[in-house]
N, C-alpha and C positions, 0 to 999 in steps of 0.2 A: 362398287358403283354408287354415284349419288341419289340418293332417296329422292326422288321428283315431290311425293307427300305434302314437304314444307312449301315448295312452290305453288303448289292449286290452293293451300291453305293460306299463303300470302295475299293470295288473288282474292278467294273468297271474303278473305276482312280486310281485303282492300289496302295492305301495308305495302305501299309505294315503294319504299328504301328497300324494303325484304326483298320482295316481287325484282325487284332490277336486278338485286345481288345474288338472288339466286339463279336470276335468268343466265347473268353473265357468267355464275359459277359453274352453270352447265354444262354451256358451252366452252369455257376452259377445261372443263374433263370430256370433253370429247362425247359428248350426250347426241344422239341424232336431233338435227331442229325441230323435225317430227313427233319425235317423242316430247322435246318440250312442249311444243305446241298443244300436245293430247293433255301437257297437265292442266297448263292455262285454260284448255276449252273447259275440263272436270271443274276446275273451280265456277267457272262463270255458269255452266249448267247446275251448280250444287246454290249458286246464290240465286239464281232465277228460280228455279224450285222451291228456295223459302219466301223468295218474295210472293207466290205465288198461293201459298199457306199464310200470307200475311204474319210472315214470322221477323220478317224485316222489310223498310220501308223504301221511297225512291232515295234519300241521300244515302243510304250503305249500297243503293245498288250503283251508285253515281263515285263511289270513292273506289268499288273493285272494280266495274268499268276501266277509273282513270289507270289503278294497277295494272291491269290487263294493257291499257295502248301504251303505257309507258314501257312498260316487259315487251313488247311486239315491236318498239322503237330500234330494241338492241338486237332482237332478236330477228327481224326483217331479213338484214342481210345476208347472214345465214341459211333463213329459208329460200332464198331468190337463189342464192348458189348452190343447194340442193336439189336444185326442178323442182320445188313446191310452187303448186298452181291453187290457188283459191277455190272452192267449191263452185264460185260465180261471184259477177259482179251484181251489184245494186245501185242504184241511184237513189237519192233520200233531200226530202226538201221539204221547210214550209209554205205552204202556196201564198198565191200572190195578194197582198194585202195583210199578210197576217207575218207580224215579226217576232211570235215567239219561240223558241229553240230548246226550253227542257228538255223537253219527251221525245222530239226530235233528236236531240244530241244525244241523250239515251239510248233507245233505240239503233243509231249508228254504230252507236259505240259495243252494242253488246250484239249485233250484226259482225263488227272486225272481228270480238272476240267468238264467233262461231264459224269462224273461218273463212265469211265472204270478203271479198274484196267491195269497198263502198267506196260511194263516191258523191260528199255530200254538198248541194250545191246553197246549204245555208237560208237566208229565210226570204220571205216578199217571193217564190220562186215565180219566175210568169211559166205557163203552158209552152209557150214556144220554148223554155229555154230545158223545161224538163226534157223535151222531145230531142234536142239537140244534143241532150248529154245522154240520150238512151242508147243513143244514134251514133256518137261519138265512142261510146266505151263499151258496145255490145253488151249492152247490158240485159240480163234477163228477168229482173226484178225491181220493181221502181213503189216506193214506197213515198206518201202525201200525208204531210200533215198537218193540221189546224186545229187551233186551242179556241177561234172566235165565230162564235154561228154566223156572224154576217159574211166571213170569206168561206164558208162552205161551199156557197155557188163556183169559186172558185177553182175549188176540186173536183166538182163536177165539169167545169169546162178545162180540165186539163185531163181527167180521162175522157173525155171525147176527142181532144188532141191526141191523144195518143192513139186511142183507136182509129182516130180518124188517116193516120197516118201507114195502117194499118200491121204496129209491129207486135204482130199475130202473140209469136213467140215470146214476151215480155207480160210477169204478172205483175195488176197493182194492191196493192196494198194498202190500207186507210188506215188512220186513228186520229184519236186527240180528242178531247174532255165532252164537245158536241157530238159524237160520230157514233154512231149505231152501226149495228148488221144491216138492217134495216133501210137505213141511205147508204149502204154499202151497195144492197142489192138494186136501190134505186137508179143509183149513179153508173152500174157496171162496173162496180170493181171487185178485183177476183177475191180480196179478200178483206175482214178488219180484225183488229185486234185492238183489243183496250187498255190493253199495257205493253210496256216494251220488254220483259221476259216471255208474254203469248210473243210478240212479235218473232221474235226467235223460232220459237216452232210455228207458227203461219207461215213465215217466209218458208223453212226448210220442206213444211208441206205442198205449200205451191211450185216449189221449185224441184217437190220428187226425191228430196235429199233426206238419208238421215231415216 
């Protein structure tokens, strides 16, 4: 049987051509999608954990990221014809006024490789339109983010949009380079994270997972 090994290790340093060819050799030996999935997840939780030791920085985490959704490209259809169901959905966006998307794209990306299902509605997001996509995709996790202290009031009034709308059962989640615990707990939102490997275990904590 094929060693999965080489695969979480493809993910982990991010080797895009490896990461594919091993995905697809996988599953030409008849590997469960499941089980591949479990090696992809090991890598991405082995590179969050150094990121988190400061043993490697945002572009290595940003290159196994890209390994990881390009391996999940081939490997998608597979899991859908399996009855694999996502752990949950998320929404992820940055709010309104503010166009930048790093730590944001980050973030989503290493949210796909923990086996949620996202659904990222890209940057300037308005309040109404997070709430429509909460609303839209049952979502149970909605993560806000801004790199610019002047659109911070803006995540403030888009959890209030959301609460205001009252979807009890949906948690938020903050970050981005201005954003404390602190206006986390100001604002009401259920949680922050100041990087996007915490992000990973914040969300799976709010959401009871894991």
């Amino acid at each position: 049987m094929m060693d999965l090994k080489d695969l979480t290790e493809a993910i982990k340093t991010g080797n895009r051509t490896q990461a594919t060819s091993l995905t697809q050799e996988a599953l030409d030996a008849d590997l469960t999608p499941q089980s591949i999935l479990d090696a992809m997840v090991v890598g991405m939780d082995e590179i969050g954990d150094k990121f988190k030791r400061n043993e490697v920085f945002v572009p290595e985490m940003l290159i196994a990221a890209r390994a990881m959704n390009e391996s999940m490209a081939i490997l998608e259809p597979s899991l859908v014809k399996s009855g694999y169901k996502p752990l949950a959905t998320a929404v992820i966006g940055t709010v309104q006024g503010d166009l930048h998307d790093i730590g944001k794209n980050l973030v989503s990306m290493m949210w796909k490789g923990s086996a949620l299902n996202v659904i990222d509605l890209g940057t300037n997001v308005t309040p109404d339109k997070f709430v429509a996509a909460i609303k839209e995709h049952d979502a149970k996790l909605v993560g806000l983010s801004a790199l610019l202290t002047t659109t911070m009031p803006s995540m403030k009034a888009t959890v209030e949009a959301i609460k205001s709308e009252e979807l009890s059962d949906v948690k938020i989640l903050i970050g981005g380079a201005p954003v404390t615990q602190s206006f986390a707990d100001q604002i009401g939102a259920d949680g922050y994270s100041p990087d996007a490997a915490s992000a990973v275990d914040s969300a799976h904590q709010l959401l009871g997972i894991r």
